[in-house]
C-alpha positions in Angstrom: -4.8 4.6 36.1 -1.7 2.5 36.7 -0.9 0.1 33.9 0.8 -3.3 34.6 4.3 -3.6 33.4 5.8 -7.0 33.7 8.8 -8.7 31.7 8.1 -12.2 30.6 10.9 -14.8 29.7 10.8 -16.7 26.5 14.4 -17.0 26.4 16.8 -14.7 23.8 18.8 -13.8 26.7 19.9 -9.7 26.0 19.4 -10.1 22.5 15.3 -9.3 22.6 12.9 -8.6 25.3 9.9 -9.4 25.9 7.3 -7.1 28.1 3.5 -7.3 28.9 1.9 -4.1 29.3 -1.8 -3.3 29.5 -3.3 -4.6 26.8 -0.1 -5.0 24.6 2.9 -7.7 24.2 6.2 -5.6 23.6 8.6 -7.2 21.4 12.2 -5.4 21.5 15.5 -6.3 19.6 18.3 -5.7 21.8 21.0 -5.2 19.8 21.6 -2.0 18.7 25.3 -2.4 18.1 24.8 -5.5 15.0 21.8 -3.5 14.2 19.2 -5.9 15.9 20.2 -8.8 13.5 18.2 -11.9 14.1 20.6 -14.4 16.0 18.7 -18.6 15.5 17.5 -17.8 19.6 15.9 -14.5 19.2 14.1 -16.1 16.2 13.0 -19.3 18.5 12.1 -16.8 21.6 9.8 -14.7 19.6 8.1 -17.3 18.0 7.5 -18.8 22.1 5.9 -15.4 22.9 3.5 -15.4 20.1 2.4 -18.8 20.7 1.4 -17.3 24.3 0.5 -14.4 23.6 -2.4 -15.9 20.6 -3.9 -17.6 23.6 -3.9 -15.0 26.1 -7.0 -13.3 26.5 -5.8 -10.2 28.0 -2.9 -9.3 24.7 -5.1 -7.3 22.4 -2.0 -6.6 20.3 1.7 -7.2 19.8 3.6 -4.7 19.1 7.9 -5.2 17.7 9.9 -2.3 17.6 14.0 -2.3 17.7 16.5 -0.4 19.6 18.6 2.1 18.5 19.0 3.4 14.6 17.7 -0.3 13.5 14.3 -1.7 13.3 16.2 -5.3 12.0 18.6 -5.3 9.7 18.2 -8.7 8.5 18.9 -12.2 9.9 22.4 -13.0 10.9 24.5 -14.2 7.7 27.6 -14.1 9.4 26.9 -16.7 11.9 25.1 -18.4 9.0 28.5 -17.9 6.7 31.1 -19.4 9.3 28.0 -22.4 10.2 28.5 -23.3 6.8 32.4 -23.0 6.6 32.4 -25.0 9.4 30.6 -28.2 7.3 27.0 -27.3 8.7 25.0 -25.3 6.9 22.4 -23.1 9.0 19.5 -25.1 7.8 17.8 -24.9 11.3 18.3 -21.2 11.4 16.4 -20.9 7.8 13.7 -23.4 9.1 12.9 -21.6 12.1 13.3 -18.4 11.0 10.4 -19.0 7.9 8.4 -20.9 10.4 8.1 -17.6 12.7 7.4 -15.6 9.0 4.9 -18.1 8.4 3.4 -17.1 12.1 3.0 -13.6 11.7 1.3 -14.0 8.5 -1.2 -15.9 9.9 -1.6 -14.0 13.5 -5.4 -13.6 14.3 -4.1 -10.4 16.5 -3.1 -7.3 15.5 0.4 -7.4 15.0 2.4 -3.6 14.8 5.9 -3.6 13.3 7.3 0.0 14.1 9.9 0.5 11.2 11.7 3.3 12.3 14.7 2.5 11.2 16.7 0.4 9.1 14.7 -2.6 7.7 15.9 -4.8 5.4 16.2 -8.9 4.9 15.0 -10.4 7.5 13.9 -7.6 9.6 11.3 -7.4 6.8 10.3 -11.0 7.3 9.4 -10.3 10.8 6.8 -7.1 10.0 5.9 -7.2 6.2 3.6 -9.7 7.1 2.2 -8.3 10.0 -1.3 -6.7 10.2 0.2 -2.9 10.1 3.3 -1.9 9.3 4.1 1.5 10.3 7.0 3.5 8.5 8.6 6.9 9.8 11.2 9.3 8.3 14.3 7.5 9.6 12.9 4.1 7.7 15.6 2.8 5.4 13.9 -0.7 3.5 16.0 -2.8 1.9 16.2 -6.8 0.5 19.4 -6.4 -0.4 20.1 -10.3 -0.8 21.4 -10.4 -4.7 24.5 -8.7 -3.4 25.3 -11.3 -1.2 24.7 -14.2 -3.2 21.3 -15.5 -1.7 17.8 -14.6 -2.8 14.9 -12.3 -1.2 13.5 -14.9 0.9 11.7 -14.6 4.5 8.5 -14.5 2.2 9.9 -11.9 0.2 8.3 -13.9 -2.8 5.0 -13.5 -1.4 4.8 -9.8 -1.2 7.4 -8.3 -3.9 5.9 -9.8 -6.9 2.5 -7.9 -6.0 3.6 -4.9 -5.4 2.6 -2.6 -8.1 4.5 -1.8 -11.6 7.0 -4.6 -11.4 8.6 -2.8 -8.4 9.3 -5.4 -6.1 11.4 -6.8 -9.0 13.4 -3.8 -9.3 13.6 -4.2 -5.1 14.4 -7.8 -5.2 16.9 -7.7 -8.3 18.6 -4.6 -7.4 18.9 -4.5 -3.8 18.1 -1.4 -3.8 16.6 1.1 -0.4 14.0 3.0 -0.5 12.7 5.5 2.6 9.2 5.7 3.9 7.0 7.5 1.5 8.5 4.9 -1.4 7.2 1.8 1.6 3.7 3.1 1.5 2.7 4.4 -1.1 4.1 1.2 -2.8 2.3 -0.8 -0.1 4.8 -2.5 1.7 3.8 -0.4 4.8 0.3 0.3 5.9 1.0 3.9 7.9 3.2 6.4 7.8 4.0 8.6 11.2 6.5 10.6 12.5 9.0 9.1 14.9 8.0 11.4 17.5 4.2 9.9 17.0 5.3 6.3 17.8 5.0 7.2 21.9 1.5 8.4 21.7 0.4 5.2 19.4 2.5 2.8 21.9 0.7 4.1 25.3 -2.7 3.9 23.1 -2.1 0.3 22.1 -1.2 -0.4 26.1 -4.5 1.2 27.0 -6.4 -1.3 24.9 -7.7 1.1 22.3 -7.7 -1.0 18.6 -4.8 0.1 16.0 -7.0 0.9 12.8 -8.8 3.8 15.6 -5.8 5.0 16.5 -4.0 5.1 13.7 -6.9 6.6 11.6 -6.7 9.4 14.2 -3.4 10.0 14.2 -2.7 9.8 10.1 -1.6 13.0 8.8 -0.6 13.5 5.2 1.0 10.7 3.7 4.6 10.8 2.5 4.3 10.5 -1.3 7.0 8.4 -3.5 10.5 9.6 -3.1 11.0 7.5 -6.5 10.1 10.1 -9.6 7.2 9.1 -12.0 9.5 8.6 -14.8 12.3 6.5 -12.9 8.7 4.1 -11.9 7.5 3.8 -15.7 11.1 2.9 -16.2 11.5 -0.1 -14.1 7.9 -0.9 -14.9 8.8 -1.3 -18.6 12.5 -2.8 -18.5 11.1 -5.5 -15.7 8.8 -6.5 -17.5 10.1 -9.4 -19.6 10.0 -12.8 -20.2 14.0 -13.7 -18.4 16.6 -11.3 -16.3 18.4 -11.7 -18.9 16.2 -9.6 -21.1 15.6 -7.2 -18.1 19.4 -6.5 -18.1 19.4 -6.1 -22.1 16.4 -3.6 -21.8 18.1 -1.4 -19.0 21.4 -1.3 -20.8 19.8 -0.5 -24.1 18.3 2.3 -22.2 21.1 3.5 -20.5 22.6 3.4 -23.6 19.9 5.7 -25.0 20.9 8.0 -22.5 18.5 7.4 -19.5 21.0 8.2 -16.8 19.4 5.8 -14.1 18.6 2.6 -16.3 22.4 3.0 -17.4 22.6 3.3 -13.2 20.9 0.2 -12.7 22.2 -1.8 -15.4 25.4 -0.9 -13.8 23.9 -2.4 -10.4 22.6 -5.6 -12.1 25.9 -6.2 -13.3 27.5 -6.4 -10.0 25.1 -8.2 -8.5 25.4 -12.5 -8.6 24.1 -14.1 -11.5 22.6 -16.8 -9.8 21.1 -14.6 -7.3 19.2 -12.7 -10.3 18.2 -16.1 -12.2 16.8 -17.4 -8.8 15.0 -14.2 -8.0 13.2 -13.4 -11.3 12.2 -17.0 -11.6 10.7 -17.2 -8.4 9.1 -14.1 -8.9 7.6 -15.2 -12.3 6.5 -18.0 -10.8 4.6 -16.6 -7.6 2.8 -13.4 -9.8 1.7 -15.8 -12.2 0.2 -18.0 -9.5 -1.0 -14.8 -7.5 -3.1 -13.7 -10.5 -4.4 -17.4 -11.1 -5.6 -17.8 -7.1 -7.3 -14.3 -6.0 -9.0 -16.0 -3.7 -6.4 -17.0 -1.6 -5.5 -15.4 1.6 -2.4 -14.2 1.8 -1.5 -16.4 4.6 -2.0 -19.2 2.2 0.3 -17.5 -0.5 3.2 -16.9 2.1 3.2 -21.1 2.9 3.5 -22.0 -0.4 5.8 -19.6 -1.1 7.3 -20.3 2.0 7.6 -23.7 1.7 9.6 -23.0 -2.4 11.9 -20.7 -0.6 13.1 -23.2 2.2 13.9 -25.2 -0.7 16.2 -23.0 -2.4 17.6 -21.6 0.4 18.8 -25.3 1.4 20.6 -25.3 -2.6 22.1 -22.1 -1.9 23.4 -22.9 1.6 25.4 -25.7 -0.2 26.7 -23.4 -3.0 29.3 -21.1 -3.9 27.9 -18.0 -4.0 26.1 -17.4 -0.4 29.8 -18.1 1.2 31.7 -15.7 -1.6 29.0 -12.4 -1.2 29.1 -12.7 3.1 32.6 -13.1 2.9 33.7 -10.2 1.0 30.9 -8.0 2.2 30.6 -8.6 5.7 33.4 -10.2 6.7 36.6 -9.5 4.7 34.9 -6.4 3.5 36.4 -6.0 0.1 33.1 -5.2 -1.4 34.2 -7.5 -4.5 33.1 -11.0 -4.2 33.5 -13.5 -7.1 31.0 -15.2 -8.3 30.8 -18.7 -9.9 28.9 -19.2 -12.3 30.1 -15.5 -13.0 27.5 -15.0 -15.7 23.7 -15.2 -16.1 23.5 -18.3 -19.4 25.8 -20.2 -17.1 23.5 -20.6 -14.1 21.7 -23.8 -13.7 18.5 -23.5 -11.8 17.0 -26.0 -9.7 14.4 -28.1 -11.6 11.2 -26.9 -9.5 12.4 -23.3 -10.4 12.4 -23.8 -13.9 9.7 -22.7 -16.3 
């Protein structure tokens, strides 16, 4: 049986493509070379195609899936960097970009982010909230934010803070990546397959079959956690606590002990900037207490609100010192050493709707 195969044109120019086939929308990131990183006009094409596609009767299922060694390695900071250097912050970038999060969370289709690849930032944004989220060997998951002086945002608040064991806190603080097995079994993914799997579940999709048949027909055994038991209990005791500041004080003290990856940890924390950490644990604190308090909320309702707190930092941030220090000496001047101001943790002054 022959299967249509059309492109469609929602703008992006070579950045993403967009492709109706059988039963399926494809979403591709084109840019294998900046590792698919969301540019302000792949974020405002994609978010034209799922409008379309919610209302087209014959799209049973989008599926988003990146070219070359990257699923998305985040949203573009460095156009967001020299926007701001240049007197206008990327507001609009941040706006449209948690609008299309906000999207996905709430898509009535089935919506399949193929991570094979590396994931982190905002490449998370645009499949953590999907309905399945498949991880393969080559995924490398990441919200490496703290190190550049921002926060985890893209809705990063709505998902880390549940994970289980106060891991998503160790995520979010740290930076830190973790491969596949560490995704799901944490439950950041949904399904684990092998890369070499991802054809046969593609042409399925196409042919109209539904994802959860499919993938509960291909599912073989589950990766386990990468992350030893011990190194879990770890970060689910030193995390737990009522500032950053304490989680700091409880790694070192066990580093100090001689726990050979809280001292590796503490060691991290320390680098990372101090407002980033404040921010991050705050709004984490904030969003598992009201998580635990509102079970019966959706989670598309969860990701709005939190959606809605994060657009408001973000738009502090953008206007600070930090954001600009962390993208310049990472990505740009590539030092690896940015300075940061406040440069320690009792010197950061929170936003008043962040505080306790």
């Amino acid at each position: 049986m022959m299967i249509s195969d059309f492109k469609e044109n929602f703008g992006g120019d070579d950045e993403i493509a967009f492709t109706m086939q059988g039963s399926a929308g494809l979403i591709r990131l084109t840019r294998p070379k900046a590792l698919n990183a969301l540019t302000h006009k792949m974020v405002q094409a994609m978010e034209r195609a799922l409008l379309h596609w919610a209302d087209d009767p014959q799209v049973k299922a989008v599926i988003v899936e990146g070219e070359g060694r990257a699923f998305c390695a985040g949203g573009d900071v460095v156009a967001a960097y020299h926007a701001g250097r240049n007197g206008a912050p990327a507001y609009d970038f941040f706006q449209d970009e948690y609008r299309l999060n906000r999207l996905i969370g709430s898509y009535k289709k089935p919506y399949i982010a193929l991570l094979d690849g590396i994931t982190m930032g905002g490449g998370a944004g645009m499949s953590v909230h999907g309905s399945h989220r498949i991880v393969t060997e080559n995924t490398l998951f990441a919200m490496p934010e703290s190190g550049i002086g921002f926060f985890t945002d893209v809705g990063g608040s709505a998902f880390l803070p549940a994970l289980p064991d106060k891991f998503g806190f160790y995520l979010g603080l740290t930076g830190s990546a973790i491969r596949w097995g560490d995704c799901l079994q944490s439950g950041i993914a949904t399904h684990a397959l092998k890369a070499e799997q991802l054809a046969e579940l593609r042409e399925r999709l196409i042919g109209g079959e539904t994802p959860d048949d499919i993938l509960l027909s291909m599912q073989s055994d589950a990766p386990d956690w990468e992350m030893p038991e011990q190194d879990r209990a770890l970060i689910a005791r030193c995390c737990t606590a009522e500032s950053v500041e304490q989680v700091l004080e409880q790694f070192s003290d066990a580093g100090e002990a001689g726990n050979e990856k809280a001292a590796a940890i503490a060691e991290l924390l320390g680098k990372r900037s101090p407002t980033s950490l404040k921010a991050i644990f705050t709004l984490f604190q904030d969003a598992e207490a009201f998580i635990r308090a509102n079970k019966e909320l959706s989670y598309s309702a969860r990701l709005d609100r939190q959606m809605q707190i994060e657009y408001a930092l973000a738009e502090i941030l953008l206007q600070g010192h930090d954001f600009y220090a962390g993208v310049g000496a990472v990505l740009i001047d590539k030092t690896g050493n940015p300075v940061w101001s406040p440069a320690t943790l009792t010197q950061v002054q929170l936003p008043d709707f962040l505080k306790s």
